[in-house]
N, C-alpha and C positions, 0 to 999 in steps of 0.2 A: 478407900478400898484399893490395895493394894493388887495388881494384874502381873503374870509372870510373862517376861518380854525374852522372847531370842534372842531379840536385838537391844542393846543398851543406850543407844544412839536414839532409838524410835522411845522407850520407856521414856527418857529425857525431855522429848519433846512434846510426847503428850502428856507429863506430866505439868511442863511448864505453861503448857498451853491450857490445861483446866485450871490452873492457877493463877497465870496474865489475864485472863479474860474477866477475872474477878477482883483482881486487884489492883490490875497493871504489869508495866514491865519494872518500874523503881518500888513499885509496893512489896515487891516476892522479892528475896535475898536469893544466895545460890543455895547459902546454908539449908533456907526452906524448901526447895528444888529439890537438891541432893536426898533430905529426908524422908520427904515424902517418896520420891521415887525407890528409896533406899541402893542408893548409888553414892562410892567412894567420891572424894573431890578427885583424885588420880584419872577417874574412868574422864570422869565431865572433863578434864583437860587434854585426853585423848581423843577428844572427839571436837571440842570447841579451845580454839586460842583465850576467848573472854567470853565475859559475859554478853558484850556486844553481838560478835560474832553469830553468840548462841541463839539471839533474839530474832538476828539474819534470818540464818537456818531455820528459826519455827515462823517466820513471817513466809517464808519461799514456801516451805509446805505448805502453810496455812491456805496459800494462791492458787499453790498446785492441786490441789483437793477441790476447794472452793472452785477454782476453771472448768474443771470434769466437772462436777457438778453443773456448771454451767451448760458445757458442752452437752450434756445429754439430754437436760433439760430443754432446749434449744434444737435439738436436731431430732425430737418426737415426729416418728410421721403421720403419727393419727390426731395430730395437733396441731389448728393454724399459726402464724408468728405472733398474733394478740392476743391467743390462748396462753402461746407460751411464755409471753411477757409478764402478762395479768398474773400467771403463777408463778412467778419471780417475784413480784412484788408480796402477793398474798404469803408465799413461804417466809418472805423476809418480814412483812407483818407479826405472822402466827409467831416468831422465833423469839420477837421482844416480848410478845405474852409470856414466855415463862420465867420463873424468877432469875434475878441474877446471876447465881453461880452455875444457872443451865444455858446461857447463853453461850457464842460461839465464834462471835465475829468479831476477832482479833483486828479488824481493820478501821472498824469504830472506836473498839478499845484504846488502839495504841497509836491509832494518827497523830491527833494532837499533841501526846506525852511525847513521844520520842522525836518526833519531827525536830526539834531543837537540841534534841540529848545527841542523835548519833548519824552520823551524813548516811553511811552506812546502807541504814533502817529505812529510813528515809526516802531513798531511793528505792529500796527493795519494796515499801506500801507504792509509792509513786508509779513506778513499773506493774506492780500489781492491777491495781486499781484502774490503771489507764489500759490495764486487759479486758476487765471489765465491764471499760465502757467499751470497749472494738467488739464484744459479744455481745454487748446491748444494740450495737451500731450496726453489726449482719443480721440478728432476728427482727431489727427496725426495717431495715432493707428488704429482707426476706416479706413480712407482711406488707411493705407497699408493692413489693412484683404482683405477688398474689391477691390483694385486695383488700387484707382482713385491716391494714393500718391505714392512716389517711399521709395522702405524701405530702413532706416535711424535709427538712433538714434532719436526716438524720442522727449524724452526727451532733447536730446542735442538740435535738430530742432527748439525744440519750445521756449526754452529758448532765443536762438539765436534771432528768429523772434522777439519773446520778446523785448529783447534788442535791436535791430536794428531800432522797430518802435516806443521806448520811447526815444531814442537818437535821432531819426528823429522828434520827436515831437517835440521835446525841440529845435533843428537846424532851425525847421520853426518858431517857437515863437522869435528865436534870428533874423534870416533875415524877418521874418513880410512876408514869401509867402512858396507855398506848395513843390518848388523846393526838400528838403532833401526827405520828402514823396513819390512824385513820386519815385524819385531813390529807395526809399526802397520798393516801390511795385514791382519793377524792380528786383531789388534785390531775392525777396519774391518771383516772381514769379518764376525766374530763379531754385531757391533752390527747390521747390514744382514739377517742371518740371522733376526733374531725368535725 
């Protein structure tokens, strides 16, 4: 379904981004991009040098979105730091329950593929991601001041859960169900419990 965009630049990107998410970034052509958004190849070169570039540009949003989301989740005040963790995890659970093509997390998706395709990219997940965990790293902090966490390395913690629930992501993309997920909520919870 086609959506009327003031901006050309944003149509592009959320166009491309329900599309990478399901296919990848080498799966979707531009040609396919360009149609479905129903956007000239002229505009898309107006606004992106390549197709690289372009994948930039919807990785940064992608981060930049994804962060607020973070940040607000994280800075609840009628919520302690291991309220707000546990629902971090449980969102990112509940989001691989839905089929394929409604997922949204472009950082699963495109880590592995492009990581070798574009230095670029690369660095834009890298940089991402390693936000991710410095937000995981203050709500870890935040509930060992407060009490609700058990004190740890945080850093190392968050890293960890990090890792544990981007490996699990990818374990349920490869079995097609939310099995490795649960386990890592299990996992997560365990380590959060002290």
């Amino acid at each position: 379904m086609k959506q009327n965009y003031a901006n050309t630049r944003q149509q592009l990107l959320d166009t491309g981004h329900r599309m990478m998410v399901v296919k990848g970034f080498t799966g979707v052509g531009l040609n396919e991009i360009l149609q479905a958004a129903g956007v000239p190849k002229g505009s898309f070169y107006h606004y992106f040098k390549s197709k690289e570039q372009y994948g930039q540009s919807l990785l940064e949003e992608y981060f930049q979105s994804y962060l607020a989301d973070m940040d607000q989740r994280f800075s609840a005040a009628d919520v302690n730091a291991r309220e707000q963790l546990m629902g971090y995890w449980q969102k990112w659970l509940q989001s691989y329950c839905e089929p394929c093509d409604e997922q949204t997390c472009l950082a699963v998706k495109l880590s592995a593929e492009v990581a070798d395709l574009s230095e670029a990219m690369r660095l834009t997940l890298r940089d991402g991601t390693d936000q991710v965990i410095a937000r995981l790293i203050s709500c870890i902090e935040q509930g060992q001041r407060e009490g609700s966490l058990p004190t740890s390395n945080a850093q190392q913690t968050a890293t960890a859960l990090y890792q544990l629930w981007l490996g699990a992501s990818l374990l349920s993309k490869l079995h097609r169900n939310n099995h490795p997920l649960e386990s890592a909520m299990i996992t997560t919870e365990a380590l959060l419990a002290g």
